[in-house]
C-alpha positions as a printed Julia matrix, in Angstrom:
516×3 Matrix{Float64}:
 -73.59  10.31   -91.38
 -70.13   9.63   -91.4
 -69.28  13.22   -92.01
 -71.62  14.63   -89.19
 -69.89  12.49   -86.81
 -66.45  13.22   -87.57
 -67.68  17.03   -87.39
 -69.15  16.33   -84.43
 -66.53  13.65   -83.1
 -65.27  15.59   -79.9
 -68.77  16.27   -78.7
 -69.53  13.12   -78.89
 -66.64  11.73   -77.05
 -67.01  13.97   -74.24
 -71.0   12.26   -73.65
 -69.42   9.03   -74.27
 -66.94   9.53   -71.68
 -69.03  11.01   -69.59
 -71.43   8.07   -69.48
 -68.37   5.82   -69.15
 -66.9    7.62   -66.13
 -69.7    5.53   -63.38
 -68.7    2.25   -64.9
 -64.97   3.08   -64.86
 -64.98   3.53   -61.0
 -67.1    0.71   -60.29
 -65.0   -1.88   -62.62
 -61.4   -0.42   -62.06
 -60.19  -1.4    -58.55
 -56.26  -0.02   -59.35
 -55.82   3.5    -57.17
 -56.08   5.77   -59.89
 -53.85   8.2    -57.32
 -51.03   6.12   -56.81
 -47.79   7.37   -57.74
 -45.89   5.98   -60.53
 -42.05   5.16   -60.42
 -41.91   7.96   -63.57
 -43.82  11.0    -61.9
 -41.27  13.46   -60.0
 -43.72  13.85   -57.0
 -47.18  14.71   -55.23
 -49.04  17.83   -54.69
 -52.8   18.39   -53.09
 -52.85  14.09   -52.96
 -52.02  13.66   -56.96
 -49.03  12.8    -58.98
 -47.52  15.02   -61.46
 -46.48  13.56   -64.04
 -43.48  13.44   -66.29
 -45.6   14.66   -69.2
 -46.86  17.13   -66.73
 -43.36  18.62   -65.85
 -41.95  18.28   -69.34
 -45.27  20.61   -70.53
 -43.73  23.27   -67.37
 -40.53  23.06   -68.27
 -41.65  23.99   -71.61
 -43.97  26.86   -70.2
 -40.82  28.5    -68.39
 -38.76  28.49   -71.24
 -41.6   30.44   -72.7
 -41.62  32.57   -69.55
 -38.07  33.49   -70.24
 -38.48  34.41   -74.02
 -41.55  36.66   -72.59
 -39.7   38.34   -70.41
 -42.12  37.64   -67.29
 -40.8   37.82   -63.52
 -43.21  34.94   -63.0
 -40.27  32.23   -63.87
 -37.53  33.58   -61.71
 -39.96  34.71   -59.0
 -41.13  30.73   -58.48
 -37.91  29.75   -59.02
 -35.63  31.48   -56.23
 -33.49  29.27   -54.2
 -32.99  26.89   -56.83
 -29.02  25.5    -56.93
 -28.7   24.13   -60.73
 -31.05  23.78   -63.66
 -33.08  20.62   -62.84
 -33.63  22.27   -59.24
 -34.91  25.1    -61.34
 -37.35  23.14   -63.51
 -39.09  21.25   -60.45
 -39.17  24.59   -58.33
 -40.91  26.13   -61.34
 -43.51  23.2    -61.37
 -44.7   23.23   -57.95
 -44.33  26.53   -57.0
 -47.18  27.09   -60.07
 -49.41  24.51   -59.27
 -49.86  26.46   -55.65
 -49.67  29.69   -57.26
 -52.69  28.29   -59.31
 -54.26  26.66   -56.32
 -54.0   29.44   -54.01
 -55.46  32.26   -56.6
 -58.59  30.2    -57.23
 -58.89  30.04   -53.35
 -59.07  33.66   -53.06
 -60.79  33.91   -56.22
 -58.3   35.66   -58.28
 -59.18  35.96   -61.72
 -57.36  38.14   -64.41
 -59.88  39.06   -66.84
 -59.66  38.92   -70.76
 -58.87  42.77   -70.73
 -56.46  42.58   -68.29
 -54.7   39.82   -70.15
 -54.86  41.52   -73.39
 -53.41  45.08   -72.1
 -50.57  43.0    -70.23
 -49.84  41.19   -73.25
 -49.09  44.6    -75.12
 -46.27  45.81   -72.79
 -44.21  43.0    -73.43
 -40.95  43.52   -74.26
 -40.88  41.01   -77.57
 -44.21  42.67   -78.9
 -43.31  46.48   -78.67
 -41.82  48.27   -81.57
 -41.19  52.07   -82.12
 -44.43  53.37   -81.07
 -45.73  50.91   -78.85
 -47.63  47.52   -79.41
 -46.35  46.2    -82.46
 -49.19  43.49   -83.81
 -46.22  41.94   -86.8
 -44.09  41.25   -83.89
 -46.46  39.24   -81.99
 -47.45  37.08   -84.88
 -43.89  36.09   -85.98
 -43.15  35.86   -82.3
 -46.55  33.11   -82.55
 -45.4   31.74   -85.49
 -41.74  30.85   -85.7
 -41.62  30.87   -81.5
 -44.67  29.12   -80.24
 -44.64  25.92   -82.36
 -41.02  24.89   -81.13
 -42.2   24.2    -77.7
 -45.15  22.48   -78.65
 -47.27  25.6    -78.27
 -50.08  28.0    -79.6
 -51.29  31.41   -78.68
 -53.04  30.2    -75.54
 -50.41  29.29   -73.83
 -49.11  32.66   -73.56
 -52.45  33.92   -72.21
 -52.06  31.1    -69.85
 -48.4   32.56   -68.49
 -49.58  35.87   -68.42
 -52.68  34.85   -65.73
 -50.29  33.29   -63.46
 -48.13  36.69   -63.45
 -51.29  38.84   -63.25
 -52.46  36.65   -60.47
 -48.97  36.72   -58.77
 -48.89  40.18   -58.77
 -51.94  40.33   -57.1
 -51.23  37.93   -54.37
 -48.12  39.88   -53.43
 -49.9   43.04   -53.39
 -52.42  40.91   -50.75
 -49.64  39.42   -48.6
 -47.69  42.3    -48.46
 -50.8   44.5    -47.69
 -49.52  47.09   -44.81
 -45.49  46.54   -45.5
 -43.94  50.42   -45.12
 -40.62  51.38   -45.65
 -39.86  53.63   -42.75
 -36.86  56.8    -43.53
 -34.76  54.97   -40.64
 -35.23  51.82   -42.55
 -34.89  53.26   -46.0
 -31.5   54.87   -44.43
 -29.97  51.89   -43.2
 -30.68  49.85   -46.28
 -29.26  52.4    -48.29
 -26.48  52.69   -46.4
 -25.83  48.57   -46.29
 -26.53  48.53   -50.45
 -24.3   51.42   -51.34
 -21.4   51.67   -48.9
 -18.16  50.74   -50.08
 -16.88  47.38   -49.06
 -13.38  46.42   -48.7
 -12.56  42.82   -49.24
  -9.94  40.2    -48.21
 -10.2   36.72   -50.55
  -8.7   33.43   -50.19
  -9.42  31.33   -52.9
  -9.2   27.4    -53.81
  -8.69  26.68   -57.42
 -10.08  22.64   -58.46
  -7.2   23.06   -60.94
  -4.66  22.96   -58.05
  -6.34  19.87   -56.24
  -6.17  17.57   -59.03
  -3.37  15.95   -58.52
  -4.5   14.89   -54.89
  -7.7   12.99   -56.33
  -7.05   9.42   -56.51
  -9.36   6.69   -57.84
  -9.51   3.05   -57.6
 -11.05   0.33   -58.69
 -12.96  -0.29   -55.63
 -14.14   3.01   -55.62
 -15.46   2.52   -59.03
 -17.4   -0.75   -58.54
 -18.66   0.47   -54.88
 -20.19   3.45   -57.47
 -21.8    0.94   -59.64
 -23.45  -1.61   -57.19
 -24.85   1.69   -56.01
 -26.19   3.2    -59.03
 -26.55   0.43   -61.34
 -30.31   1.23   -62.13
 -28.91   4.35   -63.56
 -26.34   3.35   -66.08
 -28.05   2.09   -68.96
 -27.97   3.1    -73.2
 -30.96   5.57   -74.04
 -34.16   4.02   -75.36
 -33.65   3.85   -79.21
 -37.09   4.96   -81.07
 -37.8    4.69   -84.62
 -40.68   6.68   -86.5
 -42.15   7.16   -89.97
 -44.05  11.08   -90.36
 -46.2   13.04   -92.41
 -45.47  16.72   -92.8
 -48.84  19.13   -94.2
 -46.37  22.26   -95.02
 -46.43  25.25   -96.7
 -45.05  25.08  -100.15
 -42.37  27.57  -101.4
 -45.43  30.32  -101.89
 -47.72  30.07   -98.63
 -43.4   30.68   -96.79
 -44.17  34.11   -97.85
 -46.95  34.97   -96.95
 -47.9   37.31   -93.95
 -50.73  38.48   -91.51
 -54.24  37.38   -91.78
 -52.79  35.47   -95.08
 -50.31  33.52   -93.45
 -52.9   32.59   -90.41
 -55.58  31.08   -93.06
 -52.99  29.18   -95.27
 -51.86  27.79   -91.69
 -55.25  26.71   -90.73
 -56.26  25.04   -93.89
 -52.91  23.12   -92.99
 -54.31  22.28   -89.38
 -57.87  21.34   -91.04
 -55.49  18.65   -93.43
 -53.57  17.08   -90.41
 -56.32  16.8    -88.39
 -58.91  15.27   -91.06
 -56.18  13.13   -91.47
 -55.62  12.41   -87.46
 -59.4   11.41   -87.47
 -58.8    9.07   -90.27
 -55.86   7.12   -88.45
 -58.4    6.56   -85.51
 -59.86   3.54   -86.96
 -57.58   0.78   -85.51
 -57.32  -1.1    -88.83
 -55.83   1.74   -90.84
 -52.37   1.69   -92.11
 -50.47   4.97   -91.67
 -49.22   4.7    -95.35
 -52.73   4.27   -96.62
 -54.23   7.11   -94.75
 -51.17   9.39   -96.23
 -51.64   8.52   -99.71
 -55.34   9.45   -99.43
 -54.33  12.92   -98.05
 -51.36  13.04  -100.63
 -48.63  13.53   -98.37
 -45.41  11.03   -98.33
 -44.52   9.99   -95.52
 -40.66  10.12   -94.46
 -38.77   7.71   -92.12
 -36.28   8.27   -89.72
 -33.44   5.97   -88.0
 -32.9    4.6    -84.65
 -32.68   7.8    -82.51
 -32.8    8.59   -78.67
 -34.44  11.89   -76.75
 -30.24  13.35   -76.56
 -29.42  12.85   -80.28
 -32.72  13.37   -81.84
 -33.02  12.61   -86.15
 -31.83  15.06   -87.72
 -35.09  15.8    -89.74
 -36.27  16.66   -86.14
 -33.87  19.47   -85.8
 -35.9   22.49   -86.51
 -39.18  21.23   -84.6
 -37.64  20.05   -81.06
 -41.59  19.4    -80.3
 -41.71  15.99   -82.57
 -38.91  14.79   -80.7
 -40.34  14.92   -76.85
 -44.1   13.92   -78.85
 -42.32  11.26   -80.29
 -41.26   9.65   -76.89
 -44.84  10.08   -75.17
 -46.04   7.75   -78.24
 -46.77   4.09   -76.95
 -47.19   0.71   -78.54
 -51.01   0.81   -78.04
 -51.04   4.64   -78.52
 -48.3    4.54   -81.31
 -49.9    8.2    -83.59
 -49.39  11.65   -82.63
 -52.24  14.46   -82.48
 -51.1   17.0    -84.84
 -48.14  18.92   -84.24
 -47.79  22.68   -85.38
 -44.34  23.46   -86.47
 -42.61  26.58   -87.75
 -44.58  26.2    -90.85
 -46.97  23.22   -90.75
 -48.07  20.34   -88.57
 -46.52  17.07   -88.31
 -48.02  13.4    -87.29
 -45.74  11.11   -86.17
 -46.11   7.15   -86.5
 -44.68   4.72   -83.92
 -42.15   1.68   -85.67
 -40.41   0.64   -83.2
 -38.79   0.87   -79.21
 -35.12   0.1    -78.52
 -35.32  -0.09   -74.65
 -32.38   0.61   -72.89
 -29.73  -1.81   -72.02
 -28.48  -2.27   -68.55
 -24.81  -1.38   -69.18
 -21.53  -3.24   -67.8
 -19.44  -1.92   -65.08
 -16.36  -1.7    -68.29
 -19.08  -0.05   -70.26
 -19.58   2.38   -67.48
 -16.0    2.8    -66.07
 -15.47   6.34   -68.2
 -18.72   7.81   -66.66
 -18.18   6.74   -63.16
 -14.72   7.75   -63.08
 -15.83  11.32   -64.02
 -18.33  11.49   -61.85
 -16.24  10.28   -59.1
 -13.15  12.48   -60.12
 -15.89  15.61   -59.93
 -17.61  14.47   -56.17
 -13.84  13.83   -54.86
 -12.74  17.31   -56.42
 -15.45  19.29   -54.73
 -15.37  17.73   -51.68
 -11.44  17.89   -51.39
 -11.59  21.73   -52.03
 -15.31  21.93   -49.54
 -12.34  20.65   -46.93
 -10.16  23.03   -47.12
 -12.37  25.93   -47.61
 -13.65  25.11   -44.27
 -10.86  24.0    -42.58
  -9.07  27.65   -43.83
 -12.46  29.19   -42.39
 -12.08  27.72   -39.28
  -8.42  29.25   -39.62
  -9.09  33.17   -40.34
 -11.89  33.28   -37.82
 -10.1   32.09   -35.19
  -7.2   34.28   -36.13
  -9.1   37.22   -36.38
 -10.76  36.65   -32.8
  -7.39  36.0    -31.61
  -6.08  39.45   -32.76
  -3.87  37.97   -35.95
  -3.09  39.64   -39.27
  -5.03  37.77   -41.58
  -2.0   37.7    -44.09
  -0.08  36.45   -41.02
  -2.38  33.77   -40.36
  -2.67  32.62   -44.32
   1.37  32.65   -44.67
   1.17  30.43   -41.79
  -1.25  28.44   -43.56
   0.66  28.79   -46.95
  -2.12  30.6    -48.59
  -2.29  33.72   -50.36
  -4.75  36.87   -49.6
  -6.01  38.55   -52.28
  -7.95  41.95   -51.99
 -10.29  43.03   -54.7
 -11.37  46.5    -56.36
 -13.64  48.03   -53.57
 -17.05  47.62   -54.41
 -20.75  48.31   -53.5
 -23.46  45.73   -53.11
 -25.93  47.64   -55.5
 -23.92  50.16   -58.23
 -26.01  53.7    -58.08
 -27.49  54.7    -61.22
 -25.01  56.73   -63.41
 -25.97  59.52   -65.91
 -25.19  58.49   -70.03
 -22.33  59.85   -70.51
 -21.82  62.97   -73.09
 -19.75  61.75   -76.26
 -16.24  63.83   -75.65
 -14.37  65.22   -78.72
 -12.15  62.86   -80.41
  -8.66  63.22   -78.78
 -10.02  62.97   -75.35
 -11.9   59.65   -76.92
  -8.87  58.37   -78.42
  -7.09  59.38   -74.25
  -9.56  56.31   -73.03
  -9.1   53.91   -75.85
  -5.28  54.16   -74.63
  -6.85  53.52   -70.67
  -6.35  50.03   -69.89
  -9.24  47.87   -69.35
 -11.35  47.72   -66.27
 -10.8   44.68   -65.0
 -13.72  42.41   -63.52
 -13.1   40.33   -59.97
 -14.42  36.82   -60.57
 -17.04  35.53   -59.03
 -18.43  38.88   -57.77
 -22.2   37.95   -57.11
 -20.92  35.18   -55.18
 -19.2   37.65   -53.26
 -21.55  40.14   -53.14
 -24.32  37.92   -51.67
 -21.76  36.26   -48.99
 -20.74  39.61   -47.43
 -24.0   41.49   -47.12
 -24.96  41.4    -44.13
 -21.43  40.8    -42.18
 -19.76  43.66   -40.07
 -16.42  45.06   -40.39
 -13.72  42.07   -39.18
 -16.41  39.46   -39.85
 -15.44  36.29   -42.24
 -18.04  33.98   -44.06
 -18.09  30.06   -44.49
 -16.47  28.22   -47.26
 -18.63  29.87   -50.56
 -18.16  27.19   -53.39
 -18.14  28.74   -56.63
 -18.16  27.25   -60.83
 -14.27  26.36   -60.34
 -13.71  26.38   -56.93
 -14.46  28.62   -54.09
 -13.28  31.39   -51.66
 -13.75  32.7    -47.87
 -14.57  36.17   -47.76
 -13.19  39.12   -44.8
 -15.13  41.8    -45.06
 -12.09  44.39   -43.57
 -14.0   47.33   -43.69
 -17.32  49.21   -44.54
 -17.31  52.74   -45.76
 -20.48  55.14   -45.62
 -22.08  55.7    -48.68
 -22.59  59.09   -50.86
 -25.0   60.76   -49.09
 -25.37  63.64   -51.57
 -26.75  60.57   -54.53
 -29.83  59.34   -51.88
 -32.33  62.11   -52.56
 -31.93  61.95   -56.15
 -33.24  57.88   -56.4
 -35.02  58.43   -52.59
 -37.87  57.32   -54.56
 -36.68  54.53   -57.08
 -34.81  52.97   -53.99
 -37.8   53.18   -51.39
 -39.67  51.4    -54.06
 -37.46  48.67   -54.76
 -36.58  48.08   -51.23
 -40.81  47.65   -50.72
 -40.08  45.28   -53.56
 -38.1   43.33   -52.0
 -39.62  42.93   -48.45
 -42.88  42.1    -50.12
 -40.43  39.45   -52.25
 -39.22  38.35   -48.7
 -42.51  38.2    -47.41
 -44.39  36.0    -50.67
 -41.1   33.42   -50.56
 -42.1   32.9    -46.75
 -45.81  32.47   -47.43
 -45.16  30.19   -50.67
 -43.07  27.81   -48.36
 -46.0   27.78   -46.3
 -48.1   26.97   -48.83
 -45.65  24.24   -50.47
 -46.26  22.73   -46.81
 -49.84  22.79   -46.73
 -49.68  21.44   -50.04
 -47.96  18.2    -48.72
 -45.47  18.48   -51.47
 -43.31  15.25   -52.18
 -41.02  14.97   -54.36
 -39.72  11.68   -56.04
 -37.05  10.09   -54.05
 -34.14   8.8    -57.14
């Protein structure tokens, strides 16, 4: 009997919870809806959680290794990584919303064709089946993940696709349009810089003690030591053998594995059983760790980066893990014990705040004069003044830059060339790259000819831009990629047009996020 039910156990907990669910709402009085000080926000009147944003963060590192748009497409706008993380999270939970809506469904075929035109599953002659399994195998279990989580990605891009091709349903690229764009994209663009170096404000940043305990009364919630955990595992893992194996053979030998951990999950259920006693039965030892926080995991956690984020999800009245697959077995993890995390002293967190401080006073110091010099060359230039007139003035130095184009044409692979001529451009000197270039790019777009932008802050600094003059572009290049370029330009109005709708969306959504 005892063996039926444990076969039978997660049937059998879905009728019990089902019967349990009436008696849950009628006994429970706490608002199951209200929003905890750890979730990050509120979407369609629900919390998401921090287990629910770790899980996305996860799923668009995945995204990355893939290779899908879908992660930079529902990230756009974001200003750092953590913006990038919660962008991600949202902007997929409407994605998901708003496809069910209009009852967008990628089908099983569709998922399975798109999976076999991705980049880390292709090999000489086209879907490569090896690749995808060590891709599953040594990728997959590192985030905490199986194969179905990659069919899960690749809906959400199917389903994206689709809802761009709706939206943008009737955009045209007319030959005037095409024209102009191409002539904006491709013209050369001469450039006038001023830039502001941190390096050369440093001196002028000054911090005092005030400063620094004004800091802490304001942040004190947010200067403590990590949480400390301490755990004891199992590990059911291949043994020197079963590491070789491949195919079919290694998938088997990694389920019998899974079959072990999770017998031995079921056995830990029973609230009197002692981790160490349930191991011995399955013949595993069991290994310890030290005191160790979610930054500096143990390093016996180093090659699975999965048991560490499980491990801190664990509770005192939840203290075992499911099973968790690794590179080459699954894991369960045992709770011992919870260091919480100690308010610290304003002398224990001088050195932080003084860094942080030093950094907000550094950009803001250079922010200042990047305006104030803005406020300088465009009022020059309306006035009629050289700009380098107006920056000696200022005590400032102009710098012009290579002239470049906002998109680079497509250039043919060039034809190896006999040896001495090869051995002429070794002797060339290097072509050298203007910093910050993007940045650049992106600022001066859309300006005309005697137009300057706003302060643009940059990783070390930042610049004002004069765009000094814009020459046509190479006419004689547009028929060749008249195609390729109408096509990307429909791209990118339809781009233009889904970002709109998705902030829409995020609105009707009554998106919060967590206020710090």
């Amino acid at each position: 009997m005892i063996t039926v039910m444990r076969k039978h156990h997660k049937w059998l907990m879905i009728v019990i919870a089902i019967l349990a669910i009436p008696f849950i709402f009628y006994f429970n009085k706490t608002n199951l809806g209200a929003t905890r000080a750890s979730d990050i926000g509120r979407i369609y009147d629900r919390p998401v959680t921090q287990v629910e944003f770790q899980r996305s963060a996860r799923l668009l590192q995945l995204a990355q290794m893939l290779g899908l748009s879908l992660w930079h497409e529902l990230t756009g706008g974001a200003t750092n990584e953590a913006d990038m993380y919660v962008s991600f999270t949202f902007n997929r939970l409407v994605l998901i919303h708003e496809a069910q809506k209009l009852g967008i469904h990628p089908t099983q075929g569709e998922i399975d064709s798109f999976v076999q035109t991705l980049r880390p599953f292709r090999g000489e002659t086209g879907f490569d089946i090896n690749k995808y399994t060590e891709f599953t195998q040594k990728n997959l279990p590192s985030l905490g993940f199986r194969e179905g989580q990659i069919e899960e990605l690749i809906s959400d891009q199917l389903s994206l696709n689709r809802l761009k091709e709706l939206i943008g349903t009737g955009l045209q690229v007319a030959d005037s349009e095409s024209m102009e764009y191409y002539q904006q994209t491709h013209g050369k663009l001469q450039v006038a810089l001023v830039r502001f170096r941190e390096d050369d404000f440093q001196k002028d940043v000054k911090i005092s003690d005030e400063d620094i305990a004004k800091y802490f009364e304001a942040h004190k919630a947010e200067f403590k030591n990590d949480e400390k955990r301490r755990v004891e595992f199992v590990a059911f893992a291949f043994n020197e053998e079963e590491k070789k194996l491949t195919g079919k053979e290694r998938v088997d030998a990694l389920q019998k594995l899974a079959n072990k951990a999770n017998d031995m999950v079921q056995g830990l259920l029973d609230k009197s059983a002692k981790f160490s006693d349930v191991a011995a039965k399955f013949n595993v030892p069991v290994a310890s760790t030290g005191e160790f926080t979610a930054a500096a995991p143990d390093l016996q956690f180093a090659k699975v980066p999965a048991l560490t984020q499980y491990t801190f999800q664990l509770t005192e009245k939840e203290p075992v893990s499911d099973a968790i697959q690794g590179p080459e077995g699954f894991y369960i993890i045992h709770l011992l014990g919870i260091v919480p995390g100690r308010a610290l002293t304003l002398d224990e967190a001088k050195p932080k705040i003084t860094e942080a401080l030093k950094k907000e006073k550094l950009r803001q110091l250079v922010a200042n004069k990047g305006a104030d010099t803005a406020r300088v060359i465009r009022e020059a230039l309306k006035a009629g003044t050289p700009l380098d007139t107006a920056m000696n003035q200022s005590g400032l130095q102009v710098e012009r830059i290579p002239p470049f184009s906002i998109v680079d044409s497509p250039t043919p692979t060039p034809i190896p060339a006999p040896s001495p001529v090869l051995t002429a451009e070794k002797d060339k000197p290097a072509k050298v790259e203007t910093p910050d270039l993007p940045a650049i790019k992106n600022a001066v777009n859309e300006l005309n000819p005697g137009d300057s932008t706003d302060f643009v802050p940059t990783e070390k600094g930042g610049l004002v831009a004069v765009l000094e003059k814009r020459e046509p572009a190479d006419l004689s290049e547009y028929p060749k990629i008249k195609t390729m370029f109408e096509t990307s330009y429909l791209q990118s109005k339809r781009a233009a047009v889904f970002d709109e709708w998705l902030q829409e969306r995020r609105q009707a959504a009554q998106l919060q996020l967590a206020t710090s």
